[in-house]
Each structure stands twice: as C-alpha cells, then as structure tokens.
LOGU-203806 format. One record per residue: residue in one letter; x, y, z of N, C-alpha, C, O, CB in turn. Coordinates in steps of 0.1 Angstrom, whole numbers, padded with zeros to 4 digits, always signed. Glycine has a CB too. Layout:
<recs>
aXYZXYZXYZXYZXYZ ...
</recs>
This chain:
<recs>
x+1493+0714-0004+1504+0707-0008+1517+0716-0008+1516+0728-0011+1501+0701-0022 x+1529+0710-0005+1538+0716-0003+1545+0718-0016+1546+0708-0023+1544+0712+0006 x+1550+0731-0020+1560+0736-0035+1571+0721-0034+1574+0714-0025+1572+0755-0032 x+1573+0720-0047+1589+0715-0050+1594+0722-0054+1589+0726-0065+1593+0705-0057 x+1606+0730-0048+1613+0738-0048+1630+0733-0050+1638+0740-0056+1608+0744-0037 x+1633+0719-0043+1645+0711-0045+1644+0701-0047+1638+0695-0038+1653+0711-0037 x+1648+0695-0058+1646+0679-0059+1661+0671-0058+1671+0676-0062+1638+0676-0075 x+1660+0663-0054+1671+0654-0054+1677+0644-0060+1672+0634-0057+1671+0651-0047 x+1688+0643-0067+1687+0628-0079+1699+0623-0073+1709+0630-0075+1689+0630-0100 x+1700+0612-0065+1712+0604-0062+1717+0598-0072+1709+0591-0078+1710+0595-0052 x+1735+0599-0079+1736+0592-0094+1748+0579-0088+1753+0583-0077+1745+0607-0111 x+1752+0571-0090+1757+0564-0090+1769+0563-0102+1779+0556-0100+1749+0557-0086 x+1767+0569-0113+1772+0568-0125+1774+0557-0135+1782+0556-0144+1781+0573-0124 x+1762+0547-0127+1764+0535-0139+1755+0542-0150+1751+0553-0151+1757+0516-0135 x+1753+0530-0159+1744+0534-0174+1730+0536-0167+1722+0538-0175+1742+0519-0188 x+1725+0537-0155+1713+0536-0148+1710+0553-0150+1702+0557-0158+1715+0529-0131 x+1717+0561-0144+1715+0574-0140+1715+0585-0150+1710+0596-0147+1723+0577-0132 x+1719+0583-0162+1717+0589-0176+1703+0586-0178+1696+0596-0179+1728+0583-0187 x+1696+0575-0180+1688+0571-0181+1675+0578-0177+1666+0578-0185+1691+0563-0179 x+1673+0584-0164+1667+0593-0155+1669+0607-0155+1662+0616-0153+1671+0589-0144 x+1683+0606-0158+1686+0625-0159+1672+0631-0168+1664+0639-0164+1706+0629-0170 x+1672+0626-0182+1660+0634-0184+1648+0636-0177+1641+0646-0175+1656+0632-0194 x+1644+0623-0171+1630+0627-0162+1631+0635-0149+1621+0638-0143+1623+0615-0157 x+1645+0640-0145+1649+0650-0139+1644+0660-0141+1634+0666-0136+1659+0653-0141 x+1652+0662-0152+1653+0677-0160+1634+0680-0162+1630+0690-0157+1665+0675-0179 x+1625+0671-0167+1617+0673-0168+1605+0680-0156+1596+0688-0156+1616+0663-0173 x+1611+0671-0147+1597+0675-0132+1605+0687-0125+1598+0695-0118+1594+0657-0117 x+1621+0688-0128+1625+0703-0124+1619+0716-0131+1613+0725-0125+1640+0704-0126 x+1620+0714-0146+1616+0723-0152+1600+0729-0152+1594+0740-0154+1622+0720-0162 x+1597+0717-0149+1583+0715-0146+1579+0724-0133+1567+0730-0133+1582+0699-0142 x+1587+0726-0124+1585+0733-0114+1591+0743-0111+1587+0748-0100+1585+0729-0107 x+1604+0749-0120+1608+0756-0115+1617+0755-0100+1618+0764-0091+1600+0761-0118 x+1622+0738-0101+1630+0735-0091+1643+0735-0092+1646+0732-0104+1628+0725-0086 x+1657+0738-0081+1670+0739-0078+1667+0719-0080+1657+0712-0076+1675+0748-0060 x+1679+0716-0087+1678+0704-0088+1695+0698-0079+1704+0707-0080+1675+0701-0106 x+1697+0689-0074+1708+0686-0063+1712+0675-0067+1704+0667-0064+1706+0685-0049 x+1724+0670-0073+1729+0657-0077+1738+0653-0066+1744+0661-0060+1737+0658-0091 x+1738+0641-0063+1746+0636-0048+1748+0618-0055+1741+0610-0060+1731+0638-0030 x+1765+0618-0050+1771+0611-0053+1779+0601-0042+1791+0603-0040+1776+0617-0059 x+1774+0592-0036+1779+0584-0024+1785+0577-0029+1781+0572-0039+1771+0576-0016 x+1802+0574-0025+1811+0569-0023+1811+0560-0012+1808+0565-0001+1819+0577-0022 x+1813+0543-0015+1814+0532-0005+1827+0541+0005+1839+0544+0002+1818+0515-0013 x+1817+0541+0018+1829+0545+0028+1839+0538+0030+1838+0530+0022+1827+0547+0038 x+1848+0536+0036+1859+0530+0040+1856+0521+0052+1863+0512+0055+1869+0540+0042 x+1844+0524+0059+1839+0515+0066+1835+0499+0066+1830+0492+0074+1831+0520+0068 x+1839+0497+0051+1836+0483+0047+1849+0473+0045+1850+0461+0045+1829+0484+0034 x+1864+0487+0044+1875+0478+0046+1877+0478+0061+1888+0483+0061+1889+0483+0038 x+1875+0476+0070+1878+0479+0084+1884+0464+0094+1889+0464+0105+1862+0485+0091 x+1881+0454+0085+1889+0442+0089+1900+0441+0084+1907+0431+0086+1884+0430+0088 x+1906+0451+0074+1920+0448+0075+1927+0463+0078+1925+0475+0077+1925+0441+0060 x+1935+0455+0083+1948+0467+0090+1955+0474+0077+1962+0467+0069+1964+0458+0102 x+1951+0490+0078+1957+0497+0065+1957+0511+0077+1950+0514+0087+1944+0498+0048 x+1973+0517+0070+1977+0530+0080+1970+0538+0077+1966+0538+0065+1991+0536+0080 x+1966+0547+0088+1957+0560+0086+1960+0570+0077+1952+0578+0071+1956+0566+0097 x+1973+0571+0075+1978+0581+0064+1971+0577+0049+1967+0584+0039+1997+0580+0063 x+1972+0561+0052+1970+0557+0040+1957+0555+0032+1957+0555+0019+1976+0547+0039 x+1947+0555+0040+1933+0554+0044+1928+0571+0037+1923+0573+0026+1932+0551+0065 x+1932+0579+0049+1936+0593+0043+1934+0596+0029+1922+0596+0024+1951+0594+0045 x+1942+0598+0023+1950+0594+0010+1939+0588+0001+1936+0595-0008+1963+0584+0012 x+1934+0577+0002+1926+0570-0007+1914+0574-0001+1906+0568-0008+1928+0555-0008 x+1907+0580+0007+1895+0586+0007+1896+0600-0001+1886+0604-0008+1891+0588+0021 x+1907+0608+0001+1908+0617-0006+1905+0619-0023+1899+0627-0030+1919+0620-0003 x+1912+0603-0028+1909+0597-0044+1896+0597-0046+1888+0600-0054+1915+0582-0048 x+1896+0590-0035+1881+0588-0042+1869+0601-0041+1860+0601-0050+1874+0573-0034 x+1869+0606-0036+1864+0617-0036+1867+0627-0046+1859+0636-0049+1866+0621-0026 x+1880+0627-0053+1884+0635-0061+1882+0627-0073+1878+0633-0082+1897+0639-0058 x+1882+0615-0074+1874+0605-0085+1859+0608-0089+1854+0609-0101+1874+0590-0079 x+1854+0609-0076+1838+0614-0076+1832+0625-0081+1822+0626-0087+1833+0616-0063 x+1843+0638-0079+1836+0647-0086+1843+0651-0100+1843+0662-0106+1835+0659-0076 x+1849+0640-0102+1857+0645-0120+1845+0637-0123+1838+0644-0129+1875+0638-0129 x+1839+0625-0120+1829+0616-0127+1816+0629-0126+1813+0634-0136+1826+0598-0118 x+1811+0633-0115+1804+0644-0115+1800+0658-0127+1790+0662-0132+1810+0648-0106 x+1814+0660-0127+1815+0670-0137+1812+0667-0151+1805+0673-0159+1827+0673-0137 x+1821+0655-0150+1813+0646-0166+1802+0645-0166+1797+0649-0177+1817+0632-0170 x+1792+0640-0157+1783+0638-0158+1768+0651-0162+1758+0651-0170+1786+0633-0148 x+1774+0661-0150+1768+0668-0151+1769+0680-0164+1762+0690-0165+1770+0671-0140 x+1780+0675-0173+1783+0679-0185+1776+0677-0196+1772+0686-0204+1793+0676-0187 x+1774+0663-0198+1770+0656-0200+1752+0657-0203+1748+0658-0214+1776+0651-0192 x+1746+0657-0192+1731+0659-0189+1727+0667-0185+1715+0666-0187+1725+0653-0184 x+1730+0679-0176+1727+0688-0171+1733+0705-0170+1731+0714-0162+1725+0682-0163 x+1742+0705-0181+1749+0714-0186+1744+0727-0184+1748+0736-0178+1750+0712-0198 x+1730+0725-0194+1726+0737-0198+1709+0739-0183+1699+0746-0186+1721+0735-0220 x+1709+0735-0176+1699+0737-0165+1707+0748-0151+1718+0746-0146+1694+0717-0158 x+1700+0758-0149+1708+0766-0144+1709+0768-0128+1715+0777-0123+1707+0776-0151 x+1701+0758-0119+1698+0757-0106+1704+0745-0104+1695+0736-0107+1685+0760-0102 x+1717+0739-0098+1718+0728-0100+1730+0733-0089+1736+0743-0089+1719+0721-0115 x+1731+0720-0079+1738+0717-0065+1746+0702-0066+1739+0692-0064+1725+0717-0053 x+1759+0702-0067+1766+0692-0066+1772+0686-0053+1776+0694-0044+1773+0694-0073 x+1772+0672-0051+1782+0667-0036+1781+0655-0041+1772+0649-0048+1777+0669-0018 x+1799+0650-0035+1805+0638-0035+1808+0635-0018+1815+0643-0012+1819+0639-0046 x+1803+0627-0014+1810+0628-0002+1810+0605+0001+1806+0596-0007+1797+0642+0012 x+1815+0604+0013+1818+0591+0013+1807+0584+0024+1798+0591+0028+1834+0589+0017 x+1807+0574+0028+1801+0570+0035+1787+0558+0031+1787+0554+0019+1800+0581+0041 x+1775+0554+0039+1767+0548+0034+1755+0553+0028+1748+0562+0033+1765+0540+0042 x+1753+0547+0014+1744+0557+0000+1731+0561+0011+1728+0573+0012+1736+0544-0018 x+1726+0553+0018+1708+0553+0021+1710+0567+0031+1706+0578+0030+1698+0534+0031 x+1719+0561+0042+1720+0569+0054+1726+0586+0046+1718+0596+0044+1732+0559+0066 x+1736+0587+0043+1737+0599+0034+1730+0610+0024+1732+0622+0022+1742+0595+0027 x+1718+0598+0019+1709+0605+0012+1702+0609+0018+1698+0620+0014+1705+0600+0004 x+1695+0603+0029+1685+0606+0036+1691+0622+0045+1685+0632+0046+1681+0592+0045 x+1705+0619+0052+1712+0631+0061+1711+0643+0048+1705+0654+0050+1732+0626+0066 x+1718+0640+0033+1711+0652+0027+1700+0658+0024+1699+0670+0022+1714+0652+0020 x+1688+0647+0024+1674+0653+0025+1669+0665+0037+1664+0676+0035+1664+0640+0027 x+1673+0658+0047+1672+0668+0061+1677+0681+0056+1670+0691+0053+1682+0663+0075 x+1692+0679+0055+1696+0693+0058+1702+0705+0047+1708+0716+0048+1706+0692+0067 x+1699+0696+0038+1694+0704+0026+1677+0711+0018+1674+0716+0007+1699+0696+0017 x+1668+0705+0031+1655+0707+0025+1647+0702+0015+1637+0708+0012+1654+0715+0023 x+1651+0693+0009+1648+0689+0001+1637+0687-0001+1632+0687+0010+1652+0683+0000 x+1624+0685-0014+1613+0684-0012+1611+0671-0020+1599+0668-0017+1607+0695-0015 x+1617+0664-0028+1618+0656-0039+1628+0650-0037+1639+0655-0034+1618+0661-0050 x+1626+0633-0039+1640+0630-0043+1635+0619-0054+1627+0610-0053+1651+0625-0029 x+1645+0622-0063+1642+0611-0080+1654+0598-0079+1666+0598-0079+1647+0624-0100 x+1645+0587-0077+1662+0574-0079+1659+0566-0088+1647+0565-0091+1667+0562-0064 x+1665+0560-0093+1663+0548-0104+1661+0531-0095+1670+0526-0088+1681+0548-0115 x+1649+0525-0098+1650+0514-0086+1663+0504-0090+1665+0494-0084+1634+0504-0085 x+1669+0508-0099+1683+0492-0102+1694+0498-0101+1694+0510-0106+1685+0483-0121 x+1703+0496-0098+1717+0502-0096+1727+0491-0094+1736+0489-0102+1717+0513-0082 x+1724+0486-0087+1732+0472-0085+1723+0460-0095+1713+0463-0102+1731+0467-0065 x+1728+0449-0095+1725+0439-0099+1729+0428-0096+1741+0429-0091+1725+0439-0107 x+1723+0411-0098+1731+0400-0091+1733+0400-0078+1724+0404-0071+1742+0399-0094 x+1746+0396-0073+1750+0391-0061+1752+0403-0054+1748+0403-0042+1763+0382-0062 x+1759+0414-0058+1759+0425-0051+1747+0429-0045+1746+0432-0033+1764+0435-0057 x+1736+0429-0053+1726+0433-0046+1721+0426-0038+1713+0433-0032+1718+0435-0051 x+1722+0416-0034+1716+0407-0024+1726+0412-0016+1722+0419-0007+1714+0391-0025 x+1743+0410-0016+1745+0416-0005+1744+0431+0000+1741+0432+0012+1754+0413-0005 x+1746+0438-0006+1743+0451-0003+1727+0458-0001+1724+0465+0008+1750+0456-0014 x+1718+0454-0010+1702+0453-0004+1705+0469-0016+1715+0473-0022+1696+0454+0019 x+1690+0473-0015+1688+0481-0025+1683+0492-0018+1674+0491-0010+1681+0475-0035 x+1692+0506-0022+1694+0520-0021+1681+0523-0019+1676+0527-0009+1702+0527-0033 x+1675+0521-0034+1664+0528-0036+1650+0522-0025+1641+0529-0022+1662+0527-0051 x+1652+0510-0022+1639+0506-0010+1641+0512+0004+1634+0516+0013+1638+0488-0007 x+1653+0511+0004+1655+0511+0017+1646+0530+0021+1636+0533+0028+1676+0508+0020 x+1657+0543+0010+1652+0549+0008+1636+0554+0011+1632+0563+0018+1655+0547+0002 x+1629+0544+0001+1616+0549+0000+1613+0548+0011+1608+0558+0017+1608+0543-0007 x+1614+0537+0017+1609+0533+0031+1610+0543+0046+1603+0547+0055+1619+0521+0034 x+1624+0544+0042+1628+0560+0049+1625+0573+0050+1623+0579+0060+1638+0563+0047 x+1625+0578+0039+1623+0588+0037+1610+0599+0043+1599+0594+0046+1624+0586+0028 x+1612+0610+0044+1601+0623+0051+1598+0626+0042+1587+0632+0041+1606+0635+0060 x+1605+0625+0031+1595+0634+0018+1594+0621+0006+1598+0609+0007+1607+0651+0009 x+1585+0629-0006+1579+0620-0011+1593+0613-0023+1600+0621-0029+1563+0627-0018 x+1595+0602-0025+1606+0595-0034+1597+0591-0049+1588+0583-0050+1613+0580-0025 x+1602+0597-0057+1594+0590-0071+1606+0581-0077+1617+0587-0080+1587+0602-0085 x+1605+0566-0077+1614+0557-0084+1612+0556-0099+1603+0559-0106+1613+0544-0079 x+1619+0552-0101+1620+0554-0118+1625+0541-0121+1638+0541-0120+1631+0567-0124 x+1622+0531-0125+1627+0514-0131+1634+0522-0149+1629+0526-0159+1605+0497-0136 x+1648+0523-0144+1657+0527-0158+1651+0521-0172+1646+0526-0183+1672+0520-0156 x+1654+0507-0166+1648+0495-0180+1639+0492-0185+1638+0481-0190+1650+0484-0181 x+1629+0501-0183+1617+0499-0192+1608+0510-0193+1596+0509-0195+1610+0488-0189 x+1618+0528-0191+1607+0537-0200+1614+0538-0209+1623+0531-0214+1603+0552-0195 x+1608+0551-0213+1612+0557-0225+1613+0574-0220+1607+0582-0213+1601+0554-0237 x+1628+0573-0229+1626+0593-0221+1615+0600-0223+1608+0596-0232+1638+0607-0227 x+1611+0610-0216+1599+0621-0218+1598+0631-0229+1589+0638-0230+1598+0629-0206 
</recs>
C-alpha cells in the first residue's frame, strides 16, 4: 500500500468545509501528512456570452483571486493555524477539472471533499464536485456527508 504523504482538502468556504477541516487535521496527523487546501474560483468561462473588455475581464479575475486567498487565509486561520505542513492555492477555472490537474501534479495521495457544497437548483445545474471527482480520480477520494457526523 502506498504512504499518504499529501492529502488534499478542496474548501469552497461555505459552512460545509469547516465542518471537515477537523477530519482533516485528523487522518493528516494520523499520518504524518503535508496537508494542501485548494480553492476553485468559477472561471470566467461561464460569462463568455456576454461581451465584457479584456482589460476588464483582467481585472476581475485578478479580484477574485485576490478575494480567494484573503478567504483562504481566514480560513486557514481559522482551522489550520496551528498544523505545520500545509500548502495553499486559489486559482480559477472549473472545480473537478482543477482538482483533479492538482492531484497529478502535485502528487497527491489523498484527497478529503465534503459530498454537499451546493444545494437546490444550482446543483442540478452545476452537477456535483464531489461525484464527478470520485469518479475521476487516480487516487483514493474519502467523502465526507458534512450533515450528519460528528467531529472526531
């Protein structure tokens, strides 16, 4: 069996991902794993039917990215303060495809997601992170249903 050595927690920063941070912290410490928080930003690929200047486009990818990692920081303030192997990124684009590009080329050996993130209508339109994921993935994914543990 192969070490976990990096585990991966994709956060979205609803009330979902607090929720999970401890069972993070738990199966890291557990192993003595570099733990990697990764933060997908809806790319801009979804406004693409309306005409907006590139400067301007620019500019508001930059926000939001710079939005991403103040929420980050809090976050990681927050729940993972005091853990001392710990790898941050905000970057933009689509959650599944992203997560998965960081599994590759970061090595990852683990990746921890919460199965609810969305809810309602969004999720039907948008479909769900975490299946698609599982489905995908090269390494092993442990899901975590937020709403109905209890922390460890």
């Amino acid at each position: 069996m192969k070490a976990i050595k990096k585990i991966l927690f994709p956060v979205d920063f609803s009330e979902v991902s607090p929720r999970i941070a401890p069972w993070v912290l738990m199966v890291a410490e557990s192993f003595e794993a570099e733990i990697h928080l990764l933060f997908v930003a809806r790319g801009l690929e979804y406004f693409s039917d309306i005409y907006v200047a590139p400067v301007a486009i620019e500019n508001f990818a930059g926000e939001i990215i710079q939005g991403g990692e103040t929420s980050m920081e809090e976050f990681v303030e927050a729940h993972f303060d005091k853990y001392p192997a710990l790898k941050t990124k905000v970057v933009l684009g689509d959650a599944t495809e992203k997560i998965l590009d960081y599994v590759k080329s970061e090595g990852i050996d683990l990746v921890i997601m919460g199965t609810h993130g969305r809810k309602g209508l969004e999720r039907v339109f948008f479909g769900s992170v975490a299946d698609r994921v599982i489905k995908m993935s090269q390494v092993p994914v442990l899901s975590i249903n937020p709403h109905n543990i209890k922390a460890p």
